[in-house]
C-alpha positions as CSV (number, residue, x, y, z in Angstrom):
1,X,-0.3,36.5,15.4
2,X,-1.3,36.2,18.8
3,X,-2.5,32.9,18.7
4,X,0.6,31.7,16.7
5,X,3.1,32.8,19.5
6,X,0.7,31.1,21.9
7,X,2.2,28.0,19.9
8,X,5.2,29.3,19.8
9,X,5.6,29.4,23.2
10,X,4.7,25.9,24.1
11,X,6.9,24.6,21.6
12,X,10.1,26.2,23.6
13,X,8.6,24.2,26.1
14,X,9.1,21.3,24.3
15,X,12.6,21.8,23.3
16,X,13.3,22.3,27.1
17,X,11.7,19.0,28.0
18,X,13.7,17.7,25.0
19,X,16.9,19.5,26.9
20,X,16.2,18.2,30.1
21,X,15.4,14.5,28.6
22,X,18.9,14.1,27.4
23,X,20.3,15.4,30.5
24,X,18.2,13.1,32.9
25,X,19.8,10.5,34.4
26,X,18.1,7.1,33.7
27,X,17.2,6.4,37.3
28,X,16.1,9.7,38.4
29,X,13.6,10.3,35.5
30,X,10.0,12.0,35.5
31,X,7.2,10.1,35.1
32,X,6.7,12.0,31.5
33,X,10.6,11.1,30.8
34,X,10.3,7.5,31.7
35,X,6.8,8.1,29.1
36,X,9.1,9.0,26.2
37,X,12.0,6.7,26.9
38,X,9.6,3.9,26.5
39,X,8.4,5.7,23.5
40,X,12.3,5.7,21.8
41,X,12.9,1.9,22.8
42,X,9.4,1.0,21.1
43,X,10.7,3.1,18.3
44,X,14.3,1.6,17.8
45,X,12.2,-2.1,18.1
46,X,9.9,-1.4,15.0
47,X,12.7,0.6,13.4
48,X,16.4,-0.9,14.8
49,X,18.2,2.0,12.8
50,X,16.8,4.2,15.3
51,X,19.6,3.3,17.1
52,X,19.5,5.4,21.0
53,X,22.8,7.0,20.0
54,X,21.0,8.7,16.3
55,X,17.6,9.2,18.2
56,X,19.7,11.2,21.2
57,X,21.2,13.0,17.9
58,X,18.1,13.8,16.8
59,X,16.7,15.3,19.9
60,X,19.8,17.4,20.9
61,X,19.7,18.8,17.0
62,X,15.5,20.0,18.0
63,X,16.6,21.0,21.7
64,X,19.2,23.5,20.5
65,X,16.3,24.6,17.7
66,X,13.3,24.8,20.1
67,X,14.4,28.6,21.4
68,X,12.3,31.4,21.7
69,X,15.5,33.5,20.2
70,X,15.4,31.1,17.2
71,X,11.9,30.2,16.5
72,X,11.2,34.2,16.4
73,X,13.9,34.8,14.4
74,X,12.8,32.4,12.0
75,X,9.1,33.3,11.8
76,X,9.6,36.8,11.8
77,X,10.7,36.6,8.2
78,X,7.3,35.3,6.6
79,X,3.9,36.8,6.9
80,X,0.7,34.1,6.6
81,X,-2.7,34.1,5.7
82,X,-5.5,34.5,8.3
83,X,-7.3,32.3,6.8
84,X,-6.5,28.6,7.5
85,X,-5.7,25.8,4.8
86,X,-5.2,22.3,5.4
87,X,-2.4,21.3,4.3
88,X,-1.5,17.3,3.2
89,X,2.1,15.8,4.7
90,X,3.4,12.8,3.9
91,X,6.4,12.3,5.9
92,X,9.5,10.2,5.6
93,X,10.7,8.2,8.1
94,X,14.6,7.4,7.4
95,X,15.9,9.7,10.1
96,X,14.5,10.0,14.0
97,X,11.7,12.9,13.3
98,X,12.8,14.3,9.7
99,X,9.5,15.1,9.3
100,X,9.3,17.1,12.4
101,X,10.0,20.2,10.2
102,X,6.9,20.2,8.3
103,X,4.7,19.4,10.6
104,X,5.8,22.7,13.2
105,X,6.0,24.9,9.9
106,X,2.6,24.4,9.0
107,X,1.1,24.6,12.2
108,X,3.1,27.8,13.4
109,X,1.8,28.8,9.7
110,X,-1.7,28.7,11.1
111,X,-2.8,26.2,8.7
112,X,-4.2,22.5,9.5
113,X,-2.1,19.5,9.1
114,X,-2.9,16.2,7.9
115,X,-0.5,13.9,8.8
116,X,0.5,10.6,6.9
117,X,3.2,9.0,9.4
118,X,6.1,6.7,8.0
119,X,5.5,3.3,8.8
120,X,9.1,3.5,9.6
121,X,8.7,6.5,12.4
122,X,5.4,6.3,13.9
123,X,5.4,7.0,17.8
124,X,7.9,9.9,18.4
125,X,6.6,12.2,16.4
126,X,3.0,11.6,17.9
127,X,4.5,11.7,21.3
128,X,5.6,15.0,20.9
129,X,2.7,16.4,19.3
130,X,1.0,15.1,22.6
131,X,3.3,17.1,25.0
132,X,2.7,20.3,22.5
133,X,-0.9,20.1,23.0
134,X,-0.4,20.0,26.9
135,X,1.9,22.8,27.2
136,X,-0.4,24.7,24.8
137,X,-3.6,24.2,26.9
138,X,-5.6,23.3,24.0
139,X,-5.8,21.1,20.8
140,X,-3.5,21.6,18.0
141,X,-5.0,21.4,14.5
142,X,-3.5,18.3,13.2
143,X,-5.1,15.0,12.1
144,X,-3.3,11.2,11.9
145,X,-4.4,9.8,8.7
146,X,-3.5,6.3,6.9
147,X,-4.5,8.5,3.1
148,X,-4.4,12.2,2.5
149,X,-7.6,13.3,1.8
150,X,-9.6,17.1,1.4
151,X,-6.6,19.2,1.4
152,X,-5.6,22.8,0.1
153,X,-2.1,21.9,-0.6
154,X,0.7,18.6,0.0
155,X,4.3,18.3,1.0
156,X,5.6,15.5,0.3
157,X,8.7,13.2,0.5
158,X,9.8,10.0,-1.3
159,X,12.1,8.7,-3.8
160,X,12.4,9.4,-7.5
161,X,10.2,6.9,-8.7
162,X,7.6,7.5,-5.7
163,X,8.2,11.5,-6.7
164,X,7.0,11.1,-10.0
165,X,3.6,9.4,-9.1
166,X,3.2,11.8,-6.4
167,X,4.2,14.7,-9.0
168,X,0.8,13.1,-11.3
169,X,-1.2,12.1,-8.3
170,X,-1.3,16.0,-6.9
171,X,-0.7,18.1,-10.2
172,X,-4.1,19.6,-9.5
173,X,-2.8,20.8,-5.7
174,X,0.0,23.4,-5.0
175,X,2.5,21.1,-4.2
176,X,6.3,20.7,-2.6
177,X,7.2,16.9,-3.8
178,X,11.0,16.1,-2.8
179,X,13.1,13.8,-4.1
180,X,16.3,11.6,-3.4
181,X,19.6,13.9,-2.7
182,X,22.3,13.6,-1.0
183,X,25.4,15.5,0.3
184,X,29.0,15.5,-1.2
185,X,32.7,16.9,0.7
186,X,35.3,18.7,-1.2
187,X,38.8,18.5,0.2
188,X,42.1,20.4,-0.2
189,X,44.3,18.5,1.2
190,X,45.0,20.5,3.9
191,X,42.4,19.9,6.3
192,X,43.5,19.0,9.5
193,X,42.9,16.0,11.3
194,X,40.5,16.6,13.6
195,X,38.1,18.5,10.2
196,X,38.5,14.9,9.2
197,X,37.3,13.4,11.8
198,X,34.4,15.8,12.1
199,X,34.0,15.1,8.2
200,X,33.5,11.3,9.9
201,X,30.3,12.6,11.5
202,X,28.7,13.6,7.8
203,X,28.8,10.6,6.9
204,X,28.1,7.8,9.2
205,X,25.7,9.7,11.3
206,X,22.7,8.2,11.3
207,X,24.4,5.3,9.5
208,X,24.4,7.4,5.9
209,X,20.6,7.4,5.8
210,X,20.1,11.0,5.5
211,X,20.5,13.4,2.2
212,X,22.3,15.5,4.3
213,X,24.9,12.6,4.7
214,X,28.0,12.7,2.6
215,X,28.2,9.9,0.2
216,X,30.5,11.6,-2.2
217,X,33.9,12.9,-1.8
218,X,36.3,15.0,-4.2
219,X,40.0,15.0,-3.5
220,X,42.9,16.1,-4.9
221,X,45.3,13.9,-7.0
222,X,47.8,13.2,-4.2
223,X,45.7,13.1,-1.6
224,X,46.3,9.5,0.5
225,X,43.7,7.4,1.4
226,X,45.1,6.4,4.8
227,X,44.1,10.1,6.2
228,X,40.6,9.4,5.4
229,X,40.6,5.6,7.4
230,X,42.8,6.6,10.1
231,X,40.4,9.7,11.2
232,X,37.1,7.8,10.4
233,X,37.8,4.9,13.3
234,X,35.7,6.5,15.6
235,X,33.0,5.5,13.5
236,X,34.0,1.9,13.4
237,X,30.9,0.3,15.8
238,X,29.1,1.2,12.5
239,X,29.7,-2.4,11.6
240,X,28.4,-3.8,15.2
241,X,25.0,-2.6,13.9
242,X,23.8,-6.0,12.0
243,X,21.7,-4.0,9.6
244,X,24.4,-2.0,8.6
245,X,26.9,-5.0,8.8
246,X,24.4,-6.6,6.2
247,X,24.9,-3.8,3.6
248,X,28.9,-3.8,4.2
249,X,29.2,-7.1,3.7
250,X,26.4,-7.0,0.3
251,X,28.5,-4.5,-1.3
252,X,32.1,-5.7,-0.5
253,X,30.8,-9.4,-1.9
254,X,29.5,-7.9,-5.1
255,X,33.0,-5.7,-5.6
256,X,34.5,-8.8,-5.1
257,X,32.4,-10.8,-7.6
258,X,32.8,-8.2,-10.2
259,X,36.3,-7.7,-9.8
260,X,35.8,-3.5,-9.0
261,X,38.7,-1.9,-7.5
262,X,37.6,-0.4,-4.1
263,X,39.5,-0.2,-0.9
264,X,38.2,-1.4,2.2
265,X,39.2,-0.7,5.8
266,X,36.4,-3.1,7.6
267,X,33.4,-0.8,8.4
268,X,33.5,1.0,4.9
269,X,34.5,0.9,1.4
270,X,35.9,3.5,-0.7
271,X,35.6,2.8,-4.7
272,X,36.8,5.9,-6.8
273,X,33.6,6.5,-9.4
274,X,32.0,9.6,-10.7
275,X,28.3,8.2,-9.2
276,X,27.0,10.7,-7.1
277,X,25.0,8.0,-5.0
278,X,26.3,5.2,-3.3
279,X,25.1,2.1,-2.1
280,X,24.6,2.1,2.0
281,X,28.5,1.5,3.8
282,X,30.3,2.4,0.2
283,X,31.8,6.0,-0.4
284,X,32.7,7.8,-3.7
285,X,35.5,9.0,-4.4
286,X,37.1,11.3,-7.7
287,X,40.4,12.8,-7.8
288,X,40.4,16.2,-9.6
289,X,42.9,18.4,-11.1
290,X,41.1,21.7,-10.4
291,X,38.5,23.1,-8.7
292,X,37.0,24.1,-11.7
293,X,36.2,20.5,-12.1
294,X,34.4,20.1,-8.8
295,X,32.3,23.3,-9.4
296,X,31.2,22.1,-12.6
297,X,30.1,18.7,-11.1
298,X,28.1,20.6,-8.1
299,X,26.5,22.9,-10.8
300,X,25.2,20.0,-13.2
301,X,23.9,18.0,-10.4
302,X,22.8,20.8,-7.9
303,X,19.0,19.7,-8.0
304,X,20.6,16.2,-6.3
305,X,23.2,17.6,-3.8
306,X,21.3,18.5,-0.5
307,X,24.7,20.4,0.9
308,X,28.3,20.4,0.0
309,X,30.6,20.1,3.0
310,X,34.0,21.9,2.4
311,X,36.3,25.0,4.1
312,X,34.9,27.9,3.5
313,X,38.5,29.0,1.4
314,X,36.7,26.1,-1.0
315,X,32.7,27.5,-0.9
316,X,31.6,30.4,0.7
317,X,28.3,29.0,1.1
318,X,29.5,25.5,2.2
319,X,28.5,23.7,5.7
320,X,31.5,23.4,7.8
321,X,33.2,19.8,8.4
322,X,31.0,17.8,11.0
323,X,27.6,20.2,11.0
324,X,26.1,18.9,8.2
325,X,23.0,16.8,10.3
326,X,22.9,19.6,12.6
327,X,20.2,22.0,10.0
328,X,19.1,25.1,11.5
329,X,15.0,26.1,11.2
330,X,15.9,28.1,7.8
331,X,17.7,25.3,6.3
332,X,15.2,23.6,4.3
333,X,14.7,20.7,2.4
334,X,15.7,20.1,-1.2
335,X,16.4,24.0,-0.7
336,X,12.7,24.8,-1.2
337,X,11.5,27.4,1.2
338,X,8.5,25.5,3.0
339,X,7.5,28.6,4.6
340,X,7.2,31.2,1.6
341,X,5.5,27.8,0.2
342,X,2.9,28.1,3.0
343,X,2.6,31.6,3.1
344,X,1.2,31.5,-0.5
345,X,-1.1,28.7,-0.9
């Protein structure tokens, strides 16, 4: 264990340089600061949703993560084999480092990593590995690779359809293959303001890329639509982004061309439809008559909802208005425990 707090260690290390990155000002950078903020500008080039506002997101979200208090707490739970395994990652690259997670749980797991980057996310994560290694003293065990190959087990990320191949391609492996989801809000009508606003942040964070962003919304049946518009404005640069502007202005042409009822306040659209997915810069919407309605809904399509944002009067277990890209280390993926995963193979 020795050896795995060793890591541990270095990787607080990193969430302080993370810290004190975000806190730098730009003209009064280190030489390894001025390193990485070339790194995120080269990033947001070959990806432009990796916008500096979501990648600064991204960072604060490891910085607060990268404690001693919280990495021990979290490792403390699981017990691993001394023996190492390599294990196969292919990571996805929608978000600024969403594979980040994998990557530090099997290596505090004591177990190789073979690493197949995004094309979409390829020099952060690298970067970072990198300032790991220094602080550590010594090599991690980790390998960049274009194709998995000679590996004990595979985590993997992708869409349905690339799921299912995956699912075929590995069958022989001890697997974790995830899938899309995505995150849905249930409101009272009693929310404040400002849990509106905050409500804002699940879903146009990171432009809506993420399963953890809300792209579902029950309401009650005389609920009013303005609430929702008039606390989402401080979102409303969303549609400065051209890629995003793209998608808005897609969508709104084909409602228009099929004649689909949908309400639009500039930046998003609203249609009321039982779909659980929405295109990019278009929200769902049902009106229900009881909450028995909405649990039934979350229960039949709980292997597709990542979280459900709500009070916790409405779900005891539900993420809190405005918190739901902000994952602790024990908030995993598709709900699939990678740890006890790696713990077993």
């Amino acid at each position: 264990m020795l050896n795995e707090q060793t890591k541990s260690d270095a990787l607080v290390k990193v969430g302080l340089f993370l810290k004190e990155f975000l806190a730098a000002d730009s003209d009064h950078m280190s030489e390894k600061q001025q390193q990485f903020a070339a790194v995120l500008h080269r990033a947001e080039l070959e990806n432009p949703w990796f916008t500096p506002g979501n990648t600064r997101n991204a960072l604060k979200t490891w910085a607060e993560n990268l404690t001693a208090e919280k990495l021990d707490n979290w490792l403390q739970n699981y017990r691993f084999a001394k023996t190492p395994k390599t294990v196969g990652l292919i990571l996805a690259g929608n978000l600024p480092l969403v594979g980040l997670h994998d990557v530090i749980a099997v290596l505090l797991s004591g177990n190789r990593a073979q690493i197949k980057l995004s094309s979409k996310d390829k020099v952060i994560l690298p970067f970072l590995l990198k300032l790991w290694e220094e602080e550590l003293g010594r090599p991690l065990e980790y390998t960049l690779v274009d194709r998995l190959q000679n590996f004990d087990a595979v985590i993997a990320t992708g869409s349905n359809n690339t799921a299912r191949y995956l699912e075929y391609y590995f069958r022989e492996k001890p697997s974790i293959i995830r899938k899309n989801r995505t995150s849905v809000a249930v409101l009272t009508g009693k929310e404040t303001d400002e849990q509106l606003q905050r409500l804002a942040t699940d879903i146009f964070r990171y432009f809506g890329l993420g399963c953890r962003n809300v792209t579902r919304l029950f309401i009650p049946k005389n609920f009013k639509l303005d609430r929702l518009f008039m606390n989402f404005t401080s979102y409303s640069d969303v549609i400065n982004h051209h890629k995003y502007a793209n998608n808005y202005d897609y969508n709104r042409a084909v409602f228009l061309l099929n004649q689909d009822l949908f309400w639009d306040n500039n930046f998003v659209l609203l249609r009321e439809s039982n779909d659980l997915f929405g295109p990019l810069a278009v929200i769902n919407f049902s009106r229900y008559d009881s909450m028995e309605e909405v649990n039934t809904f979350i229960a039949e399509h709980s292997d597709q909802i990542q979280c459900v944002v709500a009070g916790e009067e409405v779900f005891p277990d539900a993420v809190p208005f405005g918190e739901s890209q902000c994952p602790a280390l024990d908030t995993y993926a598709d709900n699939v425990d990678t740890m006890a995963f790696l713990e077993v193979i």
